[in-house]
Every structure is written in C-alpha cells, then in structure tokens.
PDB file with one MODEL, atoms N, CA, C and O in Angstrom:
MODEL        1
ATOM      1  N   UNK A   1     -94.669  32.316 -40.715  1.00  0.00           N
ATOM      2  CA  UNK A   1     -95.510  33.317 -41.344  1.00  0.00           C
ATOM      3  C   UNK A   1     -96.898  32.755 -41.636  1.00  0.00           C
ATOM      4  O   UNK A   1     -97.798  33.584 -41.501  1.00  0.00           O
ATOM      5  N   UNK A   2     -97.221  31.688 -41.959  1.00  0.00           N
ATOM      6  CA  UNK A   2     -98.170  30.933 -42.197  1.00  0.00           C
ATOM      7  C   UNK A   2     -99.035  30.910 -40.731  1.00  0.00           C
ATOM      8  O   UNK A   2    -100.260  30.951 -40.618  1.00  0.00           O
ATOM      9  N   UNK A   3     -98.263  30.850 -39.900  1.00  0.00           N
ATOM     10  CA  UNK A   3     -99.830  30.437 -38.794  1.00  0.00           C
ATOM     11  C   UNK A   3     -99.869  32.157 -38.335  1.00  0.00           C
ATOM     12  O   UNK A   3    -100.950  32.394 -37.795  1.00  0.00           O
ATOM     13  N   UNK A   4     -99.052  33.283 -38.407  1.00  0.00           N
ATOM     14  CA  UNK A   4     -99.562  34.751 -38.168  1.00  0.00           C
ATOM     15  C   UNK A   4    -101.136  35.349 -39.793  1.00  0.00           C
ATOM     16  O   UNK A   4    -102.156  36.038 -39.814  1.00  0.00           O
ATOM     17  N   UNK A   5    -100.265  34.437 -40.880  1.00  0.00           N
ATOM     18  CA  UNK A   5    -101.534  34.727 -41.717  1.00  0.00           C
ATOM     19  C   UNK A   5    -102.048  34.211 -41.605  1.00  0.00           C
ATOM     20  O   UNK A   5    -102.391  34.322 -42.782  1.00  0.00           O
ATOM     21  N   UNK A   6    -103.239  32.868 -40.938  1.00  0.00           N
ATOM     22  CA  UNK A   6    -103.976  32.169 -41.216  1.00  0.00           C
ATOM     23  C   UNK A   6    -104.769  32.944 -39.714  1.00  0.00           C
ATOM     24  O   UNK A   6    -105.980  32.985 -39.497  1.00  0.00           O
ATOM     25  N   UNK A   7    -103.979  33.342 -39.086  1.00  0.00           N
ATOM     26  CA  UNK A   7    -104.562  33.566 -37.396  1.00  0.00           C
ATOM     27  C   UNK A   7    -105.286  34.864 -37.816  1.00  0.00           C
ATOM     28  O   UNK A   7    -106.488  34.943 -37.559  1.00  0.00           O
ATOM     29  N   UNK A   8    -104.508  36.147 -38.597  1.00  0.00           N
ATOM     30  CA  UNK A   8    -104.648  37.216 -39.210  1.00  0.00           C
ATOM     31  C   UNK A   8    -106.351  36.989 -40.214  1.00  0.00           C
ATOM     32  O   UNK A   8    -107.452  37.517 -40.053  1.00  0.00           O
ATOM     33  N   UNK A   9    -106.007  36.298 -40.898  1.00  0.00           N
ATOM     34  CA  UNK A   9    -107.289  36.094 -41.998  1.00  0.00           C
ATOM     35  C   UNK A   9    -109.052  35.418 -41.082  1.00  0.00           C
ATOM     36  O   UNK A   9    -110.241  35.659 -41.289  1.00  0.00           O
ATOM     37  N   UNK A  10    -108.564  34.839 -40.431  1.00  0.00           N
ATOM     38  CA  UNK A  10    -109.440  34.300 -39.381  1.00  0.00           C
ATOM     39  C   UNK A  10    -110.216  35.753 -38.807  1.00  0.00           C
ATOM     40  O   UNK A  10    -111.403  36.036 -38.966  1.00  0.00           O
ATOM     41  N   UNK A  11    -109.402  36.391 -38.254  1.00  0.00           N
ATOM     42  CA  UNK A  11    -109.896  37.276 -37.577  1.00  0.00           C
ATOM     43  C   UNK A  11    -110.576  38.478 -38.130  1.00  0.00           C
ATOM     44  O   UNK A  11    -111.433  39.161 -37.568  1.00  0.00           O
ATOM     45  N   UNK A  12    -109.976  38.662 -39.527  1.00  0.00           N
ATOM     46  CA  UNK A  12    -110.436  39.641 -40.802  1.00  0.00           C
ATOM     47  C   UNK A  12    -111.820  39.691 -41.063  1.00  0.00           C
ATOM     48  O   UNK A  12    -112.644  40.606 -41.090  1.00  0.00           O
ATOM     49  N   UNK A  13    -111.888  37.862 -41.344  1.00  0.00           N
ATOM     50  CA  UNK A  13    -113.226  37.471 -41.537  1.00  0.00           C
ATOM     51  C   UNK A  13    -114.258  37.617 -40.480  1.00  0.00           C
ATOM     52  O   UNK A  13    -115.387  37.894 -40.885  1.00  0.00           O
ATOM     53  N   UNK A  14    -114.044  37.452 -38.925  1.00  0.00           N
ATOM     54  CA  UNK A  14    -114.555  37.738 -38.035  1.00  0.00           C
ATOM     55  C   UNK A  14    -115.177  38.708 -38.017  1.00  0.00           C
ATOM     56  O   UNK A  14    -116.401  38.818 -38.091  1.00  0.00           O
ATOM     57  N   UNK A  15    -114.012  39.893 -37.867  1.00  0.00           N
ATOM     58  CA  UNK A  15    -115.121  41.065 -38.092  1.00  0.00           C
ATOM     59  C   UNK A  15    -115.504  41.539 -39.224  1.00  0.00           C
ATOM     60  O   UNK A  15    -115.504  42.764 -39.348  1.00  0.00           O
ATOM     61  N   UNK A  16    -115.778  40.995 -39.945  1.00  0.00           N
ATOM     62  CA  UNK A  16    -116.681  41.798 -41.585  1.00  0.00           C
ATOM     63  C   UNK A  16    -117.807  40.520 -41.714  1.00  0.00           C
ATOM     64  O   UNK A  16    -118.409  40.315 -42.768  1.00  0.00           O
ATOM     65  N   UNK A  17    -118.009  39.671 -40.459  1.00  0.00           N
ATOM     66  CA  UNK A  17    -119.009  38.717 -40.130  1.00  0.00           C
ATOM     67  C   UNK A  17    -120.691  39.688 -40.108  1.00  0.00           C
ATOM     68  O   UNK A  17    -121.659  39.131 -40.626  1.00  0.00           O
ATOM     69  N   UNK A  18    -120.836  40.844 -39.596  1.00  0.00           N
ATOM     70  CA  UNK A  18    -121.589  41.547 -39.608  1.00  0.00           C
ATOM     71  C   UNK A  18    -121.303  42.778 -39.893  1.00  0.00           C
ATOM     72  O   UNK A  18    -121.561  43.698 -39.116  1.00  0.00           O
ATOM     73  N   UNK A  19    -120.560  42.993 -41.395  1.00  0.00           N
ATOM     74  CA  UNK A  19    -120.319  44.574 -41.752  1.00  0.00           C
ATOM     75  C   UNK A  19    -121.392  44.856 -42.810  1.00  0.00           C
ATOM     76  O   UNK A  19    -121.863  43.843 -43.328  1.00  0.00           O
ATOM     77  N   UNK A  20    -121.921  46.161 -43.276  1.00  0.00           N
ATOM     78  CA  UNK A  20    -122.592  45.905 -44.146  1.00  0.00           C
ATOM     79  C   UNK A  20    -122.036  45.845 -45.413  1.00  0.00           C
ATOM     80  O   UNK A  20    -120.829  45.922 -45.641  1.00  0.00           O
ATOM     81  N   UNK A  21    -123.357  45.636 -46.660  1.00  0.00           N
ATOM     82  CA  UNK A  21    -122.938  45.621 -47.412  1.00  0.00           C
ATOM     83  C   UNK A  21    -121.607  46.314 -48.344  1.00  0.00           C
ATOM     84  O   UNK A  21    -120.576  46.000 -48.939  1.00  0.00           O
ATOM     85  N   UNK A  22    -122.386  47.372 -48.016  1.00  0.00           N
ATOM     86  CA  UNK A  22    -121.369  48.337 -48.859  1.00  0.00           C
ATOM     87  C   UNK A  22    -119.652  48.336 -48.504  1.00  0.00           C
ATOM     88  O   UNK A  22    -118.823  48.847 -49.257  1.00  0.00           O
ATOM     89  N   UNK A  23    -119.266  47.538 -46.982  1.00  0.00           N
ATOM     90  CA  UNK A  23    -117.937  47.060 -46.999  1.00  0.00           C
ATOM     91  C   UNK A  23    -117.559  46.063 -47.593  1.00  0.00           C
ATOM     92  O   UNK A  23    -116.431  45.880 -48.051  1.00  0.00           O
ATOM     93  N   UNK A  24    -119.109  44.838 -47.660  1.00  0.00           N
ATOM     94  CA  UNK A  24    -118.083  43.218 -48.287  1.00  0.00           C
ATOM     95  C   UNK A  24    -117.505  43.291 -49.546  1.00  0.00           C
ATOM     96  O   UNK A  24    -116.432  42.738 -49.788  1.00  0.00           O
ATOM     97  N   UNK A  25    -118.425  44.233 -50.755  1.00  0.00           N
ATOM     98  CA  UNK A  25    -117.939  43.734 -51.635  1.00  0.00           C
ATOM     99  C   UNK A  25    -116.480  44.187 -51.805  1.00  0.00           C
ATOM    100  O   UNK A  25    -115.898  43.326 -52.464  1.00  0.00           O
ATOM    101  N   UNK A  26    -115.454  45.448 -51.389  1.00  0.00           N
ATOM    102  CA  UNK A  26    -114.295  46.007 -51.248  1.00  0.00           C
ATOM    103  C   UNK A  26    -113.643  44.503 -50.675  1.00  0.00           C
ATOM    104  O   UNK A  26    -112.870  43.770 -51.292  1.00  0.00           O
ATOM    105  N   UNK A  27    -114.249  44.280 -49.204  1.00  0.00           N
ATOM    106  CA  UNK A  27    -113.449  43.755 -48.701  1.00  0.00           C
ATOM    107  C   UNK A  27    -113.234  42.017 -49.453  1.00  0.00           C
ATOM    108  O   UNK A  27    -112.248  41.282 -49.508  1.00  0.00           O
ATOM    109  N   UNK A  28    -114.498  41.873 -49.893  1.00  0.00           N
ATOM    110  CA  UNK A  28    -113.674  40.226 -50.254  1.00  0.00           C
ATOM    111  C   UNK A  28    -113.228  40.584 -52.081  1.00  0.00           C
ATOM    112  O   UNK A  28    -112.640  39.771 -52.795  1.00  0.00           O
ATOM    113  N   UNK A  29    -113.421  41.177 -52.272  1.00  0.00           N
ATOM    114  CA  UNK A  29    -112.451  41.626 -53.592  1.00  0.00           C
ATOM    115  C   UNK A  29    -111.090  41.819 -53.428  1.00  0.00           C
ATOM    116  O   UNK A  29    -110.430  41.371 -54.366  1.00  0.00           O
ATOM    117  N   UNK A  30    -110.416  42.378 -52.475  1.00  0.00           N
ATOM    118  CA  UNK A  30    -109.533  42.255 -51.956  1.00  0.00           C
ATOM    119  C   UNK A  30    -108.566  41.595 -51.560  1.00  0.00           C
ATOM    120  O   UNK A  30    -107.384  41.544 -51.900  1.00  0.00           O
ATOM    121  N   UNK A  31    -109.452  40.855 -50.454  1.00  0.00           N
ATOM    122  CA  UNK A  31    -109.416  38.779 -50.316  1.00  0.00           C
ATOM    123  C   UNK A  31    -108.672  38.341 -51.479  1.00  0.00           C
ATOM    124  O   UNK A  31    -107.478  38.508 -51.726  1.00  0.00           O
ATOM    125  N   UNK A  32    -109.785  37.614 -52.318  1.00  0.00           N
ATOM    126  CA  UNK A  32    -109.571  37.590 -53.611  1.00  0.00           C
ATOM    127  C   UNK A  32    -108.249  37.696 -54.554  1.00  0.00           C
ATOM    128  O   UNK A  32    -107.625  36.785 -55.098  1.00  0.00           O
ATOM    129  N   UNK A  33    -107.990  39.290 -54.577  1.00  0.00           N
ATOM    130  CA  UNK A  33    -106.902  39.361 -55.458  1.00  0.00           C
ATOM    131  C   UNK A  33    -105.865  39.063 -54.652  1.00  0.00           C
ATOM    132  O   UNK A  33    -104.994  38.743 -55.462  1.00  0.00           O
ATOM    133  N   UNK A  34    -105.123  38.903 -52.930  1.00  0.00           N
ATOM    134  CA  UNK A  34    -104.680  38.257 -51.956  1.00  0.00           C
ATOM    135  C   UNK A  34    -104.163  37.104 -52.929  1.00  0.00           C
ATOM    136  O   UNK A  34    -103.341  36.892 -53.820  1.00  0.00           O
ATOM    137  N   UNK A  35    -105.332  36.399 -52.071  1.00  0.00           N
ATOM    138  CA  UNK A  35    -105.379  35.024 -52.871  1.00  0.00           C
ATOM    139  C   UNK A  35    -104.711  35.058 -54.258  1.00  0.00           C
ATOM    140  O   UNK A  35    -103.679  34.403 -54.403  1.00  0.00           O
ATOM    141  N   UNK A  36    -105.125  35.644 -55.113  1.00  0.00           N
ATOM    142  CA  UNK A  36    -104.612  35.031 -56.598  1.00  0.00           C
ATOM    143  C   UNK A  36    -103.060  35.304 -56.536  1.00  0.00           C
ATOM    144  O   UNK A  36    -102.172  34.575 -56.979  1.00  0.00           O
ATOM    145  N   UNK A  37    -102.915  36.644 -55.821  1.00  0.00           N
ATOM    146  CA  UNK A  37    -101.035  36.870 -56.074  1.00  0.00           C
ATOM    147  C   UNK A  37    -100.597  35.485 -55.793  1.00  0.00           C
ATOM    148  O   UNK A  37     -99.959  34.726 -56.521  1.00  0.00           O
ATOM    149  N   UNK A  38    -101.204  35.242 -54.233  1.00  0.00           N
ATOM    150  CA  UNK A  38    -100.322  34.180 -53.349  1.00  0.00           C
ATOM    151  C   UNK A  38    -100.425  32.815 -54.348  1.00  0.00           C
ATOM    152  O   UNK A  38     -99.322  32.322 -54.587  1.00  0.00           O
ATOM    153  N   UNK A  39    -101.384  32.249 -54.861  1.00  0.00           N
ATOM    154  CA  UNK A  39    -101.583  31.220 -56.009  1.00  0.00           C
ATOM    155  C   UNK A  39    -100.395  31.605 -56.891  1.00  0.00           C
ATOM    156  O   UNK A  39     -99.420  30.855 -56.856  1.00  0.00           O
ATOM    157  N   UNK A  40    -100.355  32.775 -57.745  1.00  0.00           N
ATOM    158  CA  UNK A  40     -99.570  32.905 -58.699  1.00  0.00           C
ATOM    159  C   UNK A  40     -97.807  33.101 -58.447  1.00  0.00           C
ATOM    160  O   UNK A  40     -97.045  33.007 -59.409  1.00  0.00           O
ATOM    161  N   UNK A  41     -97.427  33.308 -57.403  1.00  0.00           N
ATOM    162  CA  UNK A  41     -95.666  33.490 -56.708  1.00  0.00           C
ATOM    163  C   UNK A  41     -95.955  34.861 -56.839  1.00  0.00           C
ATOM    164  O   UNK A  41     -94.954  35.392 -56.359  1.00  0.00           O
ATOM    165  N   UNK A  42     -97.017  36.098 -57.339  1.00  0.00           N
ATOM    166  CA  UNK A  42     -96.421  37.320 -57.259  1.00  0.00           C
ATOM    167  C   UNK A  42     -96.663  38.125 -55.921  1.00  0.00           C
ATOM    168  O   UNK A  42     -96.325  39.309 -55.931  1.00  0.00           O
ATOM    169  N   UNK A  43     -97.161  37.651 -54.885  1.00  0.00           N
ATOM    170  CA  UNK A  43     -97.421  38.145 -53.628  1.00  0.00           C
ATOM    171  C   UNK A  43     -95.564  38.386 -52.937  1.00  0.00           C
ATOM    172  O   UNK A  43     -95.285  39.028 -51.924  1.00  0.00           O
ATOM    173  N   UNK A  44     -94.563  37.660 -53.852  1.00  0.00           N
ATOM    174  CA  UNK A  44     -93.251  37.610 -53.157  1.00  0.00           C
ATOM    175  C   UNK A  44     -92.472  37.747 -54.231  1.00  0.00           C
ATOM    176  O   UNK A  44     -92.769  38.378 -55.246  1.00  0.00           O
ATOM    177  N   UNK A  45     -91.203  37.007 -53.971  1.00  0.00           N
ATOM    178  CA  UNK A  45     -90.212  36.787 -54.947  1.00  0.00           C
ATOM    179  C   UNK A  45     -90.641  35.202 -55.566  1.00  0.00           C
ATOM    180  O   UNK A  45     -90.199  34.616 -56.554  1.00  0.00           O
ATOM    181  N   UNK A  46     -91.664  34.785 -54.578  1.00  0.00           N
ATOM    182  CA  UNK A  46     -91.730  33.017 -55.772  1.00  0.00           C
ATOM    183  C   UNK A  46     -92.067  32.825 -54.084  1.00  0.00           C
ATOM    184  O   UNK A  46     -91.273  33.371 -53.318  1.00  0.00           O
ATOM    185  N   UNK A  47     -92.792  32.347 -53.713  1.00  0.00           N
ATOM    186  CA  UNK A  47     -93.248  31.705 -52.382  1.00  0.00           C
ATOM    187  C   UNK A  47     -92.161  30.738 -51.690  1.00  0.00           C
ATOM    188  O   UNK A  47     -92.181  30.482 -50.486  1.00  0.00           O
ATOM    189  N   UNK A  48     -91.104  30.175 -52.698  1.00  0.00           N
ATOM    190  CA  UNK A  48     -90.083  29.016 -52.825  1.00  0.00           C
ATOM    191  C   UNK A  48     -89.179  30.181 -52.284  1.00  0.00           C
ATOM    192  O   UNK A  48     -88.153  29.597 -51.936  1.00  0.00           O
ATOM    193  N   UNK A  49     -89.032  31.405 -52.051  1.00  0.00           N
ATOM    194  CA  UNK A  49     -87.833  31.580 -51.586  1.00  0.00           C
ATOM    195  C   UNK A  49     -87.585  31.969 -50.148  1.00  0.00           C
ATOM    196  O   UNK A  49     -86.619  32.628 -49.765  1.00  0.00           O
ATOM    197  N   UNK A  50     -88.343  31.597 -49.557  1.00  0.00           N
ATOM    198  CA  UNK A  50     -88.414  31.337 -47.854  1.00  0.00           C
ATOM    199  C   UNK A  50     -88.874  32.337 -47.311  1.00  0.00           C
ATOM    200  O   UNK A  50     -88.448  32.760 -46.236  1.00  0.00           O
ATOM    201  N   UNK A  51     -90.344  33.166 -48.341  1.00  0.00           N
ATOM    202  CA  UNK A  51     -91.166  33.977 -47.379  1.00  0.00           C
ATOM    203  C   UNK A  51     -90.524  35.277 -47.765  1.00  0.00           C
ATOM    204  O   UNK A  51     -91.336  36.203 -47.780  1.00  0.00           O
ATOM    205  N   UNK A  52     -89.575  35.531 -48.009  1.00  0.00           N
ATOM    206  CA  UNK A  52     -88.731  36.854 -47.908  1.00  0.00           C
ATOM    207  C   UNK A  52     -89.374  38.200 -47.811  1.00  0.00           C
ATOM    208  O   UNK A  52     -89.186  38.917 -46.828  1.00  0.00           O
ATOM    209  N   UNK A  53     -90.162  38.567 -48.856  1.00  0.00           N
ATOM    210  CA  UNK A  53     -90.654  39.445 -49.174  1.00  0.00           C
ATOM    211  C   UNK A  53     -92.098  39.312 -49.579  1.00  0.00           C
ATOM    212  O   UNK A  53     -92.533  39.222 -50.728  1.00  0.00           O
ATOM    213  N   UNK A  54     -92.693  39.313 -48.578  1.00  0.00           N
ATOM    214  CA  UNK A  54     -94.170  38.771 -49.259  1.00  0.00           C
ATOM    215  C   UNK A  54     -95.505  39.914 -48.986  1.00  0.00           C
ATOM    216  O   UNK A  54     -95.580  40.438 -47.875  1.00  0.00           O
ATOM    217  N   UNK A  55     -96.536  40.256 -50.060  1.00  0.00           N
ATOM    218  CA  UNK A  55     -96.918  41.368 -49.923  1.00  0.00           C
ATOM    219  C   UNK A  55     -96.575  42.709 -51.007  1.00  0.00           C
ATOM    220  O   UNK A  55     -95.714  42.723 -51.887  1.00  0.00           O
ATOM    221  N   UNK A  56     -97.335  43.580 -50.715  1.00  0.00           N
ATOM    222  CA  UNK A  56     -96.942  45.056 -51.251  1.00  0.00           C
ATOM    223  C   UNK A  56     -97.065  45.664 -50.734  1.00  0.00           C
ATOM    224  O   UNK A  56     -97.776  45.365 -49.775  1.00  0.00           O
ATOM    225  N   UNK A  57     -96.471  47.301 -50.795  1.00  0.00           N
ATOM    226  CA  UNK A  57     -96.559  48.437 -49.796  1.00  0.00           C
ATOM    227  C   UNK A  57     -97.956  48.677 -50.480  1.00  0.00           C
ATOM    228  O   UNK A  57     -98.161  48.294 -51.632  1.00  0.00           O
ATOM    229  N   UNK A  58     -99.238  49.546 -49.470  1.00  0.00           N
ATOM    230  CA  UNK A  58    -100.037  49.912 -50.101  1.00  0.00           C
ATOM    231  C   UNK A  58    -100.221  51.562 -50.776  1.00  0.00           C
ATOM    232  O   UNK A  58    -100.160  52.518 -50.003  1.00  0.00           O
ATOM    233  N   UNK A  59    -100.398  51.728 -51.932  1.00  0.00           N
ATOM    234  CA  UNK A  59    -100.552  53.224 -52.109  1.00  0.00           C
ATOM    235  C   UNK A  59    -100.756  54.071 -51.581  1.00  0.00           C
ATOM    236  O   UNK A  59    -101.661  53.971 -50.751  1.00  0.00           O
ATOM    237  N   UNK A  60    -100.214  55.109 -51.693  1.00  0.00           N
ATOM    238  CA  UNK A  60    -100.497  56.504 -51.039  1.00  0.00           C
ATOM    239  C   UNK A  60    -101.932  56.753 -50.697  1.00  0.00           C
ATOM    240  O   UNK A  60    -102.309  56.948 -49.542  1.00  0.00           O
ATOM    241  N   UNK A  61    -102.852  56.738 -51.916  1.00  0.00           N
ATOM    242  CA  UNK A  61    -104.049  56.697 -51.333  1.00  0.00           C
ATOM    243  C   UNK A  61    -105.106  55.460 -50.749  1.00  0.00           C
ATOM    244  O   UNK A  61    -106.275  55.715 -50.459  1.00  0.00           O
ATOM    245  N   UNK A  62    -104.674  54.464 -50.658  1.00  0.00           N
ATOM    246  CA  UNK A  62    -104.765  53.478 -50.014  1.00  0.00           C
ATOM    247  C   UNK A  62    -104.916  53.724 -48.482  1.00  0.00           C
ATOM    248  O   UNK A  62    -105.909  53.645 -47.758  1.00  0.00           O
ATOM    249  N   UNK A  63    -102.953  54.212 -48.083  1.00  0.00           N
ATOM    250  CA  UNK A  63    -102.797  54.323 -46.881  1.00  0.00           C
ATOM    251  C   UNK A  63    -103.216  55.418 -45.906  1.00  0.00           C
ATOM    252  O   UNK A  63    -103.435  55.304 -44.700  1.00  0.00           O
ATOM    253  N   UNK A  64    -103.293  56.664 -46.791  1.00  0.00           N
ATOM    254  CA  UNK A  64    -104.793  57.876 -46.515  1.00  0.00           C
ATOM    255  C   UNK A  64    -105.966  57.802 -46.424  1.00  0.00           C
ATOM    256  O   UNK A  64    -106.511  58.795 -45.942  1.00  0.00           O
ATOM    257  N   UNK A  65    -106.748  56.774 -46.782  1.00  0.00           N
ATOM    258  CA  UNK A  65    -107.574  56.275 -46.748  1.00  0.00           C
ATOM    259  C   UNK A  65    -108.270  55.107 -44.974  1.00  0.00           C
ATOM    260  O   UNK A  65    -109.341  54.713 -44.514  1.00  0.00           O
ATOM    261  N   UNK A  66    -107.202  55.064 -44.728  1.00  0.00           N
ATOM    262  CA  UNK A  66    -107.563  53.717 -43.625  1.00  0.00           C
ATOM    263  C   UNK A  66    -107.996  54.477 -42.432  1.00  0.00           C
ATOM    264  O   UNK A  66    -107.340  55.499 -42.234  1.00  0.00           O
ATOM    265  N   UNK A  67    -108.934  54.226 -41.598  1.00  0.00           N
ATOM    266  CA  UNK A  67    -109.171  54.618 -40.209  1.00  0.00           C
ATOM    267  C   UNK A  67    -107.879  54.854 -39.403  1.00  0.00           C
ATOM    268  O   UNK A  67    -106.817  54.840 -40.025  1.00  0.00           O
ATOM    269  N   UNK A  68    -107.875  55.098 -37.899  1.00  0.00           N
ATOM    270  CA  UNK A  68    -107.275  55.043 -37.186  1.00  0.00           C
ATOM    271  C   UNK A  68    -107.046  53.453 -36.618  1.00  0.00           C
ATOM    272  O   UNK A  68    -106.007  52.944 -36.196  1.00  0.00           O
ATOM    273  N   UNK A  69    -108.172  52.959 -36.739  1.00  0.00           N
ATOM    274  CA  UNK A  69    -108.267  51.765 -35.824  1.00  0.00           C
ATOM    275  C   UNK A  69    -107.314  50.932 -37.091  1.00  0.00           C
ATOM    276  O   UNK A  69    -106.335  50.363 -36.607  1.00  0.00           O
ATOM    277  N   UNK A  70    -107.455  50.780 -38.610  1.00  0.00           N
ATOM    278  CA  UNK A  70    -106.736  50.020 -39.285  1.00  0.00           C
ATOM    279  C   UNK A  70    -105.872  50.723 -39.310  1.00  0.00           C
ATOM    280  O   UNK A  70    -105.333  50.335 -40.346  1.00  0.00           O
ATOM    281  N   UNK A  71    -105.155  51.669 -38.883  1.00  0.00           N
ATOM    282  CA  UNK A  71    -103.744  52.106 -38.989  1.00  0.00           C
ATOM    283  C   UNK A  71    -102.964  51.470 -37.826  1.00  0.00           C
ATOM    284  O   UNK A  71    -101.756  51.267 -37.951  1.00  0.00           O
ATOM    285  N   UNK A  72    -103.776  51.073 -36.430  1.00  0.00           N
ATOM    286  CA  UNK A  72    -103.322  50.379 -35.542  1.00  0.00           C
ATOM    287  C   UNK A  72    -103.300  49.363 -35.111  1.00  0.00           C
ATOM    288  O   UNK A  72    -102.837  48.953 -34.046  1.00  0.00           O
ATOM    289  N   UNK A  73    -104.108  48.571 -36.394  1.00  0.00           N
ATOM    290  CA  UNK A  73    -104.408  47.180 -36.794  1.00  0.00           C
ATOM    291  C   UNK A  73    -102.928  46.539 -37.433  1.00  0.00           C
ATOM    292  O   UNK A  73    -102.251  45.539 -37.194  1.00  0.00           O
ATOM    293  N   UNK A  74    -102.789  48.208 -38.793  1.00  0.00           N
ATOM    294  CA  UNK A  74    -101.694  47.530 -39.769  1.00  0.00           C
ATOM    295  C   UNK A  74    -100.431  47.693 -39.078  1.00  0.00           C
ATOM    296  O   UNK A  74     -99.462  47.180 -39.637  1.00  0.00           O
ATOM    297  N   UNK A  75    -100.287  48.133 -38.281  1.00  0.00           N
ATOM    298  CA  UNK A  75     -98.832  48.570 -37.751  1.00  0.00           C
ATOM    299  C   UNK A  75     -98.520  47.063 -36.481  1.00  0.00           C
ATOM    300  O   UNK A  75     -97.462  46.503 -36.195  1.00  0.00           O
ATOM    301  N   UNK A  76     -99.993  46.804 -35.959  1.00  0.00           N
ATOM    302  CA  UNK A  76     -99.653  45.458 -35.473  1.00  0.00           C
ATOM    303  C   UNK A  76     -99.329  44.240 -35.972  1.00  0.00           C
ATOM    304  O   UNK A  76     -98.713  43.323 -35.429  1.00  0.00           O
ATOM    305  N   UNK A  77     -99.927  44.336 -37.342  1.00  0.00           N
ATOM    306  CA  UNK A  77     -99.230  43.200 -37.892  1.00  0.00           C
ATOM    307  C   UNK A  77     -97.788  43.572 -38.308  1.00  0.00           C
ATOM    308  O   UNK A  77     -96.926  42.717 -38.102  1.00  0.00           O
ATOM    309  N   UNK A  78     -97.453  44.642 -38.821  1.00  0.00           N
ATOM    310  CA  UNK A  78     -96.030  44.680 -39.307  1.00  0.00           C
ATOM    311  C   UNK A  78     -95.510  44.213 -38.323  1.00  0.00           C
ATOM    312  O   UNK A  78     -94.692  43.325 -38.560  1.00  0.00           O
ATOM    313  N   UNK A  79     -95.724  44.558 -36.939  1.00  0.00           N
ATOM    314  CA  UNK A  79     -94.880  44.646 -35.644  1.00  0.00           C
ATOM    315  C   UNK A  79     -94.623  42.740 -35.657  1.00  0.00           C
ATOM    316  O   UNK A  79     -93.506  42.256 -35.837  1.00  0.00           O
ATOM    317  N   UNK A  80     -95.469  42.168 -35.507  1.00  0.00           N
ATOM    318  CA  UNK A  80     -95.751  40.422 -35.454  1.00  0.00           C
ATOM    319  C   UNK A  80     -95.093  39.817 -36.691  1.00  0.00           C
ATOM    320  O   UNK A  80     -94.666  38.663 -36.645  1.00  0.00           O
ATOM    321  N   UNK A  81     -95.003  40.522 -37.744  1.00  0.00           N
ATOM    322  CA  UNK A  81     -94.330  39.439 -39.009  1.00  0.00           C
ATOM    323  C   UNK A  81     -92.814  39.636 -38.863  1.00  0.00           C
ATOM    324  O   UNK A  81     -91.988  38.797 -39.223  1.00  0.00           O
ATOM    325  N   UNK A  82     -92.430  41.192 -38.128  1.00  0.00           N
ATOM    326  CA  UNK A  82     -91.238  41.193 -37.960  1.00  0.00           C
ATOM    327  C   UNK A  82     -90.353  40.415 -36.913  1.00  0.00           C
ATOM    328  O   UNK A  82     -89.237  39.897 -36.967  1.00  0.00           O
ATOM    329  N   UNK A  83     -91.448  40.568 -35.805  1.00  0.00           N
ATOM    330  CA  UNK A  83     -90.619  39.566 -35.016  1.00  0.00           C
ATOM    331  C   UNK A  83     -90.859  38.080 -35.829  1.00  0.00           C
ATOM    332  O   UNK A  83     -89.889  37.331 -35.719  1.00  0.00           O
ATOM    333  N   UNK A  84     -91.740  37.660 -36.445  1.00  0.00           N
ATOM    334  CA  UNK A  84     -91.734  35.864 -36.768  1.00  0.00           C
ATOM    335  C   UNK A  84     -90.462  35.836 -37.984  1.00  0.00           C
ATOM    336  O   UNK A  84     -89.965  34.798 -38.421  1.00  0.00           O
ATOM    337  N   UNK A  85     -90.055  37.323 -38.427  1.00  0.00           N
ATOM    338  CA  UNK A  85     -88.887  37.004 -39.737  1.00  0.00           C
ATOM    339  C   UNK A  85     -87.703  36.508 -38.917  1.00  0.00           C
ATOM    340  O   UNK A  85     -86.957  35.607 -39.302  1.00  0.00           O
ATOM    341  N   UNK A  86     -87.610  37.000 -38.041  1.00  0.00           N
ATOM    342  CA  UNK A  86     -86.224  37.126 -36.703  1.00  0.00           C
ATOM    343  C   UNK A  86     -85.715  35.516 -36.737  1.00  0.00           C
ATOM    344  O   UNK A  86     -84.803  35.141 -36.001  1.00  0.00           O
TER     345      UNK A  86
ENDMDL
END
C-alpha cells in the first residue's frame, strides 16, 4: 500500500504543479489533514494493524461534488488498492 500511496501522492502533486490559486489552498489543506490522520493512527484502525482499513468514505457532498475526470481518477485507485489488499 505504501508504494501505490507514495506513487498516488507524487502524481497529485504533479498536477496541482500549475493549478491556480483558488484550487491549492483546498487542495493542500486536504494534504494536510491526510497527513495528520496518518501521523495520528486515525486514518485506520492503528496503522499497526496491517493496513486494513485505511482512509474514509467521502461525504455525500464531497462525492457530488467531484468532476468526472476525479470520479475516474477515484475509482482507479479503489480498483489498484484492491488488487494490492489481495
């Protein structure tokens, strides 16, 4: 799971390399609180318990919210973490 998120975050950053403003500050706020779950064990059940469950579903209006292109972004990653759980 570690080298699909690090490959994943790489590429995040890539493209918001030239987004404007009015996307960075959403997007690295975001980042950010990422980060702090994963620091704190609440991104999972405790990071110690072998990845299991890591993440949150995103809200209703969250997930109404996303383009087409991040709806076929997010469905590729689900597709990739599921096969790396296997």
């Amino acid at each position: 799971m570690r080298a699909l998120g690090d490959s994943y975050v790489r590429e995040e950053f890539r493209r918001h390399r030239t987004a404007s403003a009015t996307f960075l500050q959403p997007f690295f706020t975001e980042w950010q609180a990422y980060a702090g779950a994963l620091r704190s064990g609440s991104a999972s059940g405790g990071l110690g318990d072998g990845g299991a469950s890591v993440g949150r579903d995103l809200a209703p209006e969250q997930a109404a919210s996303l383009s087409k292109e991040q709806q076929e972004q997010l469905a590729r990653l689900r597709e990739e973490a599921a096969t790396l759980a296997r």
